[in-house]
FIMARMAR-379251 format. One record per residue: y, x, z of N, C-alpha, C, O in turn. Coordinates in pm, whole numbers, plus 50000, padded with zeros to 5 digits. Example, Ala and Ser with C-alpha at 12.3 -4.5 7.8 and 13.67 -1.06 7.14 Angstrom:
BEGIN
494315131950780495505123050780496705132050780496685142450846 497755128550708498945136750714500035129050787501145134150804 
This chain:
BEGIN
299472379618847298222376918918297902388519010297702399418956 297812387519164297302395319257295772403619214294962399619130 295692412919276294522419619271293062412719351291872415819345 293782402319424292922391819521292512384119435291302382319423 293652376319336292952366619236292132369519135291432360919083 292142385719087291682390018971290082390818987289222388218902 289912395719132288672400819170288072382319272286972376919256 288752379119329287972368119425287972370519551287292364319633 288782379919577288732389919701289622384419795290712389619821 289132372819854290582365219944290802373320079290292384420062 291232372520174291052374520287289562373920358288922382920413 289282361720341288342359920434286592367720377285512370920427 287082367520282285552376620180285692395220193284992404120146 286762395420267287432408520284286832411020409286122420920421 287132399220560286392401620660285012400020681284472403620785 284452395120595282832394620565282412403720538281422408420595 283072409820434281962423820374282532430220536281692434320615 283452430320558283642442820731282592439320804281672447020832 282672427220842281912428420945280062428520912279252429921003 279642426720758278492433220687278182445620662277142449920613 279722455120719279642468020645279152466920489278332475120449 279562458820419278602459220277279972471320183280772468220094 279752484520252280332495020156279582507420180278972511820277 279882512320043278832529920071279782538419992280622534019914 279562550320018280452565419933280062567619851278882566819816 281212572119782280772580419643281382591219650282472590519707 280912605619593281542617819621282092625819477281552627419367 283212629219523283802632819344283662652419376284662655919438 283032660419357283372673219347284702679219351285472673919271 284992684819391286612695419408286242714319377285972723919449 286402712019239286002727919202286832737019229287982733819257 286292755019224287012766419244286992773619100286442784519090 287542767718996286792772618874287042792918887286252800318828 288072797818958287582810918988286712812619066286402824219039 285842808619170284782809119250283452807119216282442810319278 283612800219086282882792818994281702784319105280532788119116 282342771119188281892764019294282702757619272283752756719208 281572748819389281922735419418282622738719546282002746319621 283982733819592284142737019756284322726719831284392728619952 284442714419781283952701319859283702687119768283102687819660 284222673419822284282667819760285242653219849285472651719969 285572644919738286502634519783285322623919792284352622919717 285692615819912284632603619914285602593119903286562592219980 285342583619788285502570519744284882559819762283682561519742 285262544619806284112539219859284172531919765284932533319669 283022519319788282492510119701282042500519745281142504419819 282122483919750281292477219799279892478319716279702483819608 279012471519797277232470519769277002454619782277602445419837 275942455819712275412442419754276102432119673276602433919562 276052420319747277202410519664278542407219658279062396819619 279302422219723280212422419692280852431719568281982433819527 279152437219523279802446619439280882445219296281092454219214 281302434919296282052430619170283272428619224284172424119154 283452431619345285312430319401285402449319332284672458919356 286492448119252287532458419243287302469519351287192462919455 287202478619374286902494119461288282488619516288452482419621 289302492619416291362497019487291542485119585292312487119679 290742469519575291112462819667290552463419784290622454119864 289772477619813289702479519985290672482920039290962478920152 291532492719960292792497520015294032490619959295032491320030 294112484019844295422482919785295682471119813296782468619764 295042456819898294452443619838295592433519972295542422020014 296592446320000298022435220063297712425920187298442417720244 295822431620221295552422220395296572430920514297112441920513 296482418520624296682421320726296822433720800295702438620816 297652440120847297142454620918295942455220980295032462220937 295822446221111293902452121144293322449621023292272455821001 293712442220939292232443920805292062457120755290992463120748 293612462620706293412475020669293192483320735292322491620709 294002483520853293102497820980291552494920971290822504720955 291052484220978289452483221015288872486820875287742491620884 289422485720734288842485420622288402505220618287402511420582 289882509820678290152527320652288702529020761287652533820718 288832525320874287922524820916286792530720902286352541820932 286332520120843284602516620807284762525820660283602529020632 285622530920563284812535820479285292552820536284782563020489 285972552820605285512569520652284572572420752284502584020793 283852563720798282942564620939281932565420832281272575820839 281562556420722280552554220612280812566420512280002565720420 281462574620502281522585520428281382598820519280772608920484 281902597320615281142606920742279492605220765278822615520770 278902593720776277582598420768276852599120676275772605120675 277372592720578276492599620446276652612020383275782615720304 277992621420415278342633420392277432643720483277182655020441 276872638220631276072645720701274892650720616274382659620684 274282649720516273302653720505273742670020376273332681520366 274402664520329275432678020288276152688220339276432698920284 276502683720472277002693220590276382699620660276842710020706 274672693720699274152699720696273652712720651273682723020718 273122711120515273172721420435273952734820394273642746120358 275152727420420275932734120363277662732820447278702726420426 277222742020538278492742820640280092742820539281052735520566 280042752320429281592755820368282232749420316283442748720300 280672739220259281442724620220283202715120258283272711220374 283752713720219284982709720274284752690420217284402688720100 284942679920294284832666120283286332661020298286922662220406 286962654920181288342653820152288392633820225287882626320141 288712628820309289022613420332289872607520330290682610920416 290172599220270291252590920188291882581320338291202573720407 293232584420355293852567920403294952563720325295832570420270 294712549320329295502539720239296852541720288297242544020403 297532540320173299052535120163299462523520273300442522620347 298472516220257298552502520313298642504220511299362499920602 297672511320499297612517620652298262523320718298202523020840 299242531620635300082540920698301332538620816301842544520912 301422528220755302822522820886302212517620989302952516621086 300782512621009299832511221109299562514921178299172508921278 299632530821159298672537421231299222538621346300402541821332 298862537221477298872545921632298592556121627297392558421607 299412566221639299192580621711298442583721803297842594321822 298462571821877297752579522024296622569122028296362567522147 295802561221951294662558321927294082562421846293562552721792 293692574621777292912579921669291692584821718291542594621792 290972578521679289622576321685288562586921601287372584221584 289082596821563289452607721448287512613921506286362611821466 288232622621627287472628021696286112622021745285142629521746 285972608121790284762603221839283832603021695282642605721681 285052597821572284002593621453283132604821390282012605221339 284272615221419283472629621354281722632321489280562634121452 282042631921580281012630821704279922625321651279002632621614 279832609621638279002604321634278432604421488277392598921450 279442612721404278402611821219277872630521277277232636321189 278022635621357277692648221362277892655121258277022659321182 279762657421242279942668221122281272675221219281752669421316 281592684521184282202694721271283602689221176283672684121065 284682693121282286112685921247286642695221113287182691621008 286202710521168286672719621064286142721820881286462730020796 285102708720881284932701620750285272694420657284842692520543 286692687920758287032674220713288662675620684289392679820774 289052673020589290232674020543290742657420485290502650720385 291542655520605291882637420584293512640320473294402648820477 293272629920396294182627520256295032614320318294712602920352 296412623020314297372612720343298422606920176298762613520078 298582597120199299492596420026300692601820086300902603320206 301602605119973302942607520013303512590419946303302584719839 304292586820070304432572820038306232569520081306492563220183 307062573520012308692581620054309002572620115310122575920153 308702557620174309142548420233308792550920323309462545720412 307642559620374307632561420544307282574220574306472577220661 307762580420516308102596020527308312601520659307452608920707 309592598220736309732598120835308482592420955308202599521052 307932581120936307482575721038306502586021013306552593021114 305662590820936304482597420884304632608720989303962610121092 305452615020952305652627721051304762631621189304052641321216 305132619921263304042623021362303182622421349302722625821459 302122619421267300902615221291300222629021210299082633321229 301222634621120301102648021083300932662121184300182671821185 301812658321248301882665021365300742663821486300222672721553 300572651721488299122652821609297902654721582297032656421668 297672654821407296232659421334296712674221339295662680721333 297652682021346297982696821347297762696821466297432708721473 297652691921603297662695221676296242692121738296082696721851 295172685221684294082685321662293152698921575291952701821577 294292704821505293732714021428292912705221307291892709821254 293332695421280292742688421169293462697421050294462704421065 292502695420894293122697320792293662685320725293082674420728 294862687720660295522677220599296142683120480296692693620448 295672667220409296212671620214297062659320191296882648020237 298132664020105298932653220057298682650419932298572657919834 298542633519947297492635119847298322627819728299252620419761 298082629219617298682623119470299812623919447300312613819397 300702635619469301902635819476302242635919325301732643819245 303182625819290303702621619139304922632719124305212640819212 305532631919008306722638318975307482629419019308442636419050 307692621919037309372611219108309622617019247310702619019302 308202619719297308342618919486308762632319489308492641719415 309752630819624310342641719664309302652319751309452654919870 308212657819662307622667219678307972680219774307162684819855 309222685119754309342698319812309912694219897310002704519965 310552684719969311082677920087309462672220195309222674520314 308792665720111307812664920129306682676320228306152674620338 306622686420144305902701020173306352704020324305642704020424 307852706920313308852711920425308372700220550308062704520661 308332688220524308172676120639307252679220708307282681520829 306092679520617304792680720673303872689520684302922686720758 303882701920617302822713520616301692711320597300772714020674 301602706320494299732698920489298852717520454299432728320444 297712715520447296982726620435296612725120217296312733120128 296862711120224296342710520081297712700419992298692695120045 297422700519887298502691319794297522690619714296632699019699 297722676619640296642670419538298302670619405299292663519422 298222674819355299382675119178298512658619140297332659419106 299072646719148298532637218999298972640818908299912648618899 298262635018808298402637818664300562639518580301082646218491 300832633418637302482628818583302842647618580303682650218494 302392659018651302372667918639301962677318516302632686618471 301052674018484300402685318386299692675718256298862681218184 300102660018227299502652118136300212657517983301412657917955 299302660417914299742659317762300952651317725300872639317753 301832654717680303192640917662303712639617734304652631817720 303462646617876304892646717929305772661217927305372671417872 306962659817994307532674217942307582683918075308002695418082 307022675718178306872688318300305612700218307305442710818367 304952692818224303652706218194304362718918117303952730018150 305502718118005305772730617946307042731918082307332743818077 307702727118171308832732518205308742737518365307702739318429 309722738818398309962745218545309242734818666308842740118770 309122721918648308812716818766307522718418836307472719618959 306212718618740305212721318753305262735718828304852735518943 305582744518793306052758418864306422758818984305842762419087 307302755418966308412747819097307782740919232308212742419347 306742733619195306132724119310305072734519340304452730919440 304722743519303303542755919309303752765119372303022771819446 305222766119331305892780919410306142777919558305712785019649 306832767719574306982762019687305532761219781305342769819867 304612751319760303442752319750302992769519841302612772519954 303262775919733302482788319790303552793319906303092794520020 304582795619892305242799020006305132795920087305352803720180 304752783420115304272773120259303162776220316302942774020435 301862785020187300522784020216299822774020184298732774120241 300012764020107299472754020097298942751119977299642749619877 297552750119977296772749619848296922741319751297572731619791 296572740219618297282730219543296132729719407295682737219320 296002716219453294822711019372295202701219254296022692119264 294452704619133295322695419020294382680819063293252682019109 294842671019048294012654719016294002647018901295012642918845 292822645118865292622632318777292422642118636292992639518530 291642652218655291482659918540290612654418467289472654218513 290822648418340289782644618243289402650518098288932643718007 289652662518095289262669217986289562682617977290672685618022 288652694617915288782707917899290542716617886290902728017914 291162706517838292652711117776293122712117918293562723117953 293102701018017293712695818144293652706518206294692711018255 292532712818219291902720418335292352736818282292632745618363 292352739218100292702749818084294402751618129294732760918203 295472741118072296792739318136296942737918301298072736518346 296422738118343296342737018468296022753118554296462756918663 295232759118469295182773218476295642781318491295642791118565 296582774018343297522787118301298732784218411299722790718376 298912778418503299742769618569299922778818711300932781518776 298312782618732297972788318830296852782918973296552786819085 296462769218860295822759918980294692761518899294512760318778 293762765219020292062768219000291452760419101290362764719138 291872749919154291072737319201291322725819157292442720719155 290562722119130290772711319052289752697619089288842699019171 289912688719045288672674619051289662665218908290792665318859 288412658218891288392646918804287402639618707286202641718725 287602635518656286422628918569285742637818520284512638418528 286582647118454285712661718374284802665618420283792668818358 285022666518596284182673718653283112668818770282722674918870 282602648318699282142645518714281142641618676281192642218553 279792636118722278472636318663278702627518542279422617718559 278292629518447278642621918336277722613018330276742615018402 277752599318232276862589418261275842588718188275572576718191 275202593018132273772599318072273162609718097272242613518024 273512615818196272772629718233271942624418365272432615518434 270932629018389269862628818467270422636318617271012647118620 270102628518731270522636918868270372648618899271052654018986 269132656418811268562665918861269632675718781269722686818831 270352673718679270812680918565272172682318629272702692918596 273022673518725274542675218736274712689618794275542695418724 274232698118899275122708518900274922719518829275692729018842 273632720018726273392726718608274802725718500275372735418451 275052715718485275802709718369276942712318448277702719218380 277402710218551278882710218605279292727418592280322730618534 278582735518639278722744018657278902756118520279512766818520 278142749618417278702751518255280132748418213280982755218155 280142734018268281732734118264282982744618286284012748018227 282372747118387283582756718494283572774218442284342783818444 282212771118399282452783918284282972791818206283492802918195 282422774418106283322768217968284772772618009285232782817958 285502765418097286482767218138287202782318157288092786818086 286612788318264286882800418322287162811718184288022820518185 286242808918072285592817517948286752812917869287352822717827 287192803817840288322800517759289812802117800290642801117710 290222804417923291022808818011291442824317954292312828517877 290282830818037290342844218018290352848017854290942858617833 289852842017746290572841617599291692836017547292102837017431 292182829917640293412828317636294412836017655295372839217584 294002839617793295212852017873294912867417800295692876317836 293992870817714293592880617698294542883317527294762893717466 294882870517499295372872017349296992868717390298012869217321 296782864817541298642861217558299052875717606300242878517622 298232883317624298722895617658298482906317553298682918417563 298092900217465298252912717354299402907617267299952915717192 299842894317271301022890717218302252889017285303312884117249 301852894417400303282899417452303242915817507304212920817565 302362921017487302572937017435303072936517305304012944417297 302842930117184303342933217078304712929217071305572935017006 304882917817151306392917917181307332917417218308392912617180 306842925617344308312934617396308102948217334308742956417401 307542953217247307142966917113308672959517036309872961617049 308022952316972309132945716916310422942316931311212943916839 310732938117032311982934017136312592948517196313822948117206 312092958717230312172971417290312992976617146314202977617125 311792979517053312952983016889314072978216863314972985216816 314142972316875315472957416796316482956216948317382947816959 316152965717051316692972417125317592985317131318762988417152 316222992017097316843006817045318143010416932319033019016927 317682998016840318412999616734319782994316709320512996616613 319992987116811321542980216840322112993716906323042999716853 321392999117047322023013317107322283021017032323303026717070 321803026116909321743029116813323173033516723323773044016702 323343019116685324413015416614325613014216652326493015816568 326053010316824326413014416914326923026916941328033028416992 326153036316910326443051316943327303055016850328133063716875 327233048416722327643053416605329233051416578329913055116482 329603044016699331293038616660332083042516779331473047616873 333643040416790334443041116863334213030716999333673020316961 334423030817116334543023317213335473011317202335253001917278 337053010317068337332997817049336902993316972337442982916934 335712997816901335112982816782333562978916856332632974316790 333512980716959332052979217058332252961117014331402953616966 333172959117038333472936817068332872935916984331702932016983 333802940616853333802933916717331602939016655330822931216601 331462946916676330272951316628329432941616721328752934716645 329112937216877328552928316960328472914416876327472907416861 330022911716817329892900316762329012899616666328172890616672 329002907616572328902907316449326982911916413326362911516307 326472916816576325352916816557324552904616591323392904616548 324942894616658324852880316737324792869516582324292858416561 325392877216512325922866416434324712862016262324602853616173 323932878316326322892881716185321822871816248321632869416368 321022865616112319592861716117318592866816220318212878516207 318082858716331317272862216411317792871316496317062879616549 319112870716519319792878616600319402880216768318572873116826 320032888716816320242887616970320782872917030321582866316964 320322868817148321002854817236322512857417241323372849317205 322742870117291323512869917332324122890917368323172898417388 325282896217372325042913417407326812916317431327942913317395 326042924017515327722928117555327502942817626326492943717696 328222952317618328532965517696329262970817818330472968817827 328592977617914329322985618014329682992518022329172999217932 330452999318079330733015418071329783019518215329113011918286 329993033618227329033038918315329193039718454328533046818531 330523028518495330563020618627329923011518623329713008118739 329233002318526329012985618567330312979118515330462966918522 331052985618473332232969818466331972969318289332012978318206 331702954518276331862949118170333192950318036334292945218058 333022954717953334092963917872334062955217720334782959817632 333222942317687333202932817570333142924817610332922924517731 333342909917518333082896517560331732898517524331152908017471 331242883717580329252884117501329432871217453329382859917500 329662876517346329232864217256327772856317233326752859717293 327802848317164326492843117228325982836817027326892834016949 325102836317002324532831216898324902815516849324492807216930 325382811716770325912801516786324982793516688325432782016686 323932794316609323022786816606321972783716707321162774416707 322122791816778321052787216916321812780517057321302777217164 323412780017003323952778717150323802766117171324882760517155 322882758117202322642742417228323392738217360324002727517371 323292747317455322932743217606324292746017648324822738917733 325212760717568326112767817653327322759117605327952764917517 327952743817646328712738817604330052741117647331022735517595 330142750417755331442757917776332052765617699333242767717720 331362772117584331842779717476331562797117527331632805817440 331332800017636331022812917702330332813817811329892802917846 329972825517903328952824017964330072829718063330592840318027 330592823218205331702824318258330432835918360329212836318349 331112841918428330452852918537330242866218408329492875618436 330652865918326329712874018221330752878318122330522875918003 332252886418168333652880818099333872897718082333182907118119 334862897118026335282913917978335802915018148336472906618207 335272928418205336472932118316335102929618447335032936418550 334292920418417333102918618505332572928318576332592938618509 332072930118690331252941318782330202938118758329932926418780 328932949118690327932947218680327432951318759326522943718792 327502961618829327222972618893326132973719011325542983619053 326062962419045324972954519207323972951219117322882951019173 323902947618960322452943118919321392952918902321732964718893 320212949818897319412953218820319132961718672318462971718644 319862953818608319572961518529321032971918467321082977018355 321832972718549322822978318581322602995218662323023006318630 321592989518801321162993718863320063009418836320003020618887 319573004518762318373010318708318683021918576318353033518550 319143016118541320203029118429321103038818516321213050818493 321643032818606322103042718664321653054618763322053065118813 320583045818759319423057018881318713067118781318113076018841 318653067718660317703070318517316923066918425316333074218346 316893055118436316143050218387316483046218198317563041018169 315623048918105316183046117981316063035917942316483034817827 315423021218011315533012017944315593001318106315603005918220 315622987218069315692980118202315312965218152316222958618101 313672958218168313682946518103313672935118246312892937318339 314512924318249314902913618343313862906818349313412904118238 313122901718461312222889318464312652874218351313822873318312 311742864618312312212856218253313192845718323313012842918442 314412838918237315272834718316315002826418195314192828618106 316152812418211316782800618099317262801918088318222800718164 317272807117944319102812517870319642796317850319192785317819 321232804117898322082795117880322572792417770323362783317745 322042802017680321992804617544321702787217415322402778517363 320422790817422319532784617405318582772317481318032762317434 318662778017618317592763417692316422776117715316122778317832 315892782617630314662790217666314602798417732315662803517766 312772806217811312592818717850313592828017731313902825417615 313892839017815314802847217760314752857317885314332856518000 315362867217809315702884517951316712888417863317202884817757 316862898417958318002909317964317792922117950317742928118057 317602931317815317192945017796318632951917839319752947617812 318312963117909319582969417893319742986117857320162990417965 319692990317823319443007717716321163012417729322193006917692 320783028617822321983032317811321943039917665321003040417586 323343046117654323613050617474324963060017512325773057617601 324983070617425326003079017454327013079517336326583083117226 328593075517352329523081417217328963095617181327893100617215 330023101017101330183113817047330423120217147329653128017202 331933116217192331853123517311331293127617443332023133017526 330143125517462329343122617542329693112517691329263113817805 330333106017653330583090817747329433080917759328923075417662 329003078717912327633069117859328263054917896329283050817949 327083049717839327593029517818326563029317834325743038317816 326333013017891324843004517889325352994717837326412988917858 323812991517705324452978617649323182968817717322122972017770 323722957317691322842948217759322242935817649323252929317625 321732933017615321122922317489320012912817555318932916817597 320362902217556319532892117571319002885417453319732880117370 317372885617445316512881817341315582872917421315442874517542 314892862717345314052856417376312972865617444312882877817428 312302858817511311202862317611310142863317567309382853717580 309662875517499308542877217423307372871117518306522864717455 307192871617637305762870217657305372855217674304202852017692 
């Protein structure tokens, strides 16, 4: 069953409410929970009147005609432009986020955008308005220009609801929007891109471009704290909407508790993730020392056999192997073989007796003086997990130096 049949919403009840205008805005907040503000808001429309029982999604989603949908995009951003005037007024910094349909997109004329007169006649300044394009991978390409002539308007542009399927970072590169909206498929409870690299990944990118990155469809305290820790401090969603028993006068009292709430539980968060990862790289640093240690204590041909044999104890190292005081690799590295899930080659090839260490880091750094050398977090091939690379030089008897290198899980 169509979204036409569900609601009653034929065609022709579609060009009625248009040419009634029977639609008005609704405005969703877009917080800075570090700013602790509001910095704009998304306008959603709605029919009124007696159309109010058609479905909202079938202004945009509802499969009419192209002029229906150009005229539908229309009328609810001309109708969200002047009802946003009285807020723009007020309040110049305000930023007003406007939605165009999916449906519209292969529609649009470039060189009829009407962009400019509509902003004119609602009297709101262009540098307010930040128009929301979907990322829609079927017309990716065609999209392009029209990206390009709102940049060349100096318009702002957000891409808006970008899912985990869509080719996001192809995406970014296409178009240069000023904003990215994350949907939920990003950072939802139960899925597995909130604990892993992709969420990161679409952020990092993201920032390299300059391009701001707003989580969507946040509906609860957890959302907004994961989202945090993520690195995204704008946010919108239900959470951080007027709730439906609170009094008008009470919403930015109450919203603004939220963002608090939020901000306050954040910073107790990060404040105990950093005392538990001071305690363990304390920890990780020892169980460092003490392999160099043991190390020191033997001949240069039982270095293998002792590497192995420390890999092999309870709660062992990922993985450890030794240099001599060129960089060249002088053991195999064995690797933990209750944790080796991931490394189904049986060894970690680049990483072989006879190897040049000598260009790394933490190669590097011992050799300049340094007594210890800890690696940013990487995915051990080990295991699948955060993990690094300690590396502690250590001297034989004879005073010959070595760097050993031990990979342990990633305390922080």
């Amino acid at each position: 069953m169509t979204d036409q049949a569900k609601t009653g919403a034929d065609e022709q009840v579609i060009k009625t409410l248009l040419s009634l205008k029977k639609v008005t805005a609704f405005f969703q907040p877009i917080i800075s929970i570090a700013a602790k503000r509001v910095i704009g808001f998304e306008a959603f429309a709605r029919p009124v009147g007696e159309y109010s029982s058609i479905d909202p999604r079938v202004l945009f989603d509802g499969g009419y005609g192209a002029d229906i949908m150009l005229e539908m995009d229309r009328l609810c951003r001309v109708t969200a432009l002047h009802q946003f005037k009285a807020i723009h007024d007020r309040h110049k910094e305000m930023l007003l986020f406007l939605k165009t349909s999916a449906g519209s997109l292969p529609h649009l004329d470039v060189g009829k955008l009407q962009l400019e007169e509509e902003l004119e006649e609602a009297g709101v300044d262009l540098s307010s308005v930040v128009l929301e394009l979907p990322l829609v991978v079927d017309h990716m390409e065609d999209s392009a220009p029209l990206f390009q002539k709102l940049h060349s308007m100096k318009a702002k542009v957000c891409l808006d609801n970008c899912s985990l399927k869509a080719p996001v970072s192809y995406a970014l590169n296409l178009f240069k929007p000023e904003f990215m909206k994350l949907g939920r498929s990003f950072f939802t409870e139960g899925t597995v891109s909130h604990s892993s690299a992709t969420l990161s990944g679409a952020i990092r990118q993201a920032n390299l471009l300059g391009v701001q990155v707003i989580g969507l469809g946040v509906e609860n305290e957890e959302e907004s704290v994961r989202l945090m820790s993520a690195g995204v401090h704008l946010q919108q969603g239900y959470f951080y909407s007027k709730d439906e028993d609170n009094k008008p006068d009470d919403t930015p009292k109450l919203l603004l508790e939220k963002i608090v709430k939020v901000g306050r539980r954040f910073l107790e968060m990060r404040q105990e993730g950093v005392r538990r990862t001071k305690e363990g790289f304390a920890t990780a640093l020892s169980r460092a020392g003490k392999i160099a240690i043991k190390l020191s204590n033997m001949p240069e041909p039982r270095f293998g056999d002792a590497c192995r044999a420390l890999v092999a104890v309870e709660n062992g190292p990922l993985s450890l192997f030794v240099l001599d005081a060129k960089g060249i690799q002088i053991t195999d590295r064995p690797c933990a073989e209750k944790t080796c899930v991931f490394n189904v080659a049986g060894a970690i090839y680049g990483s072989q007796r006879g190897t040049d260490h000598s260009s790394e880091d933490y190669a590097l750094y011992i050799e300049m003086g340094y007594n210890q050398f800890v690696t940013p977090p990487f995915t051990s091939l080990v295991s699948g997990q955060e993990a690094c690379l300690i590396s502690k030089p250590f001297y034989n008897a004879q005073g010959e130096r070595y760097t050993m290198c031990v990979e342990m899980e990633y305390p922080g």
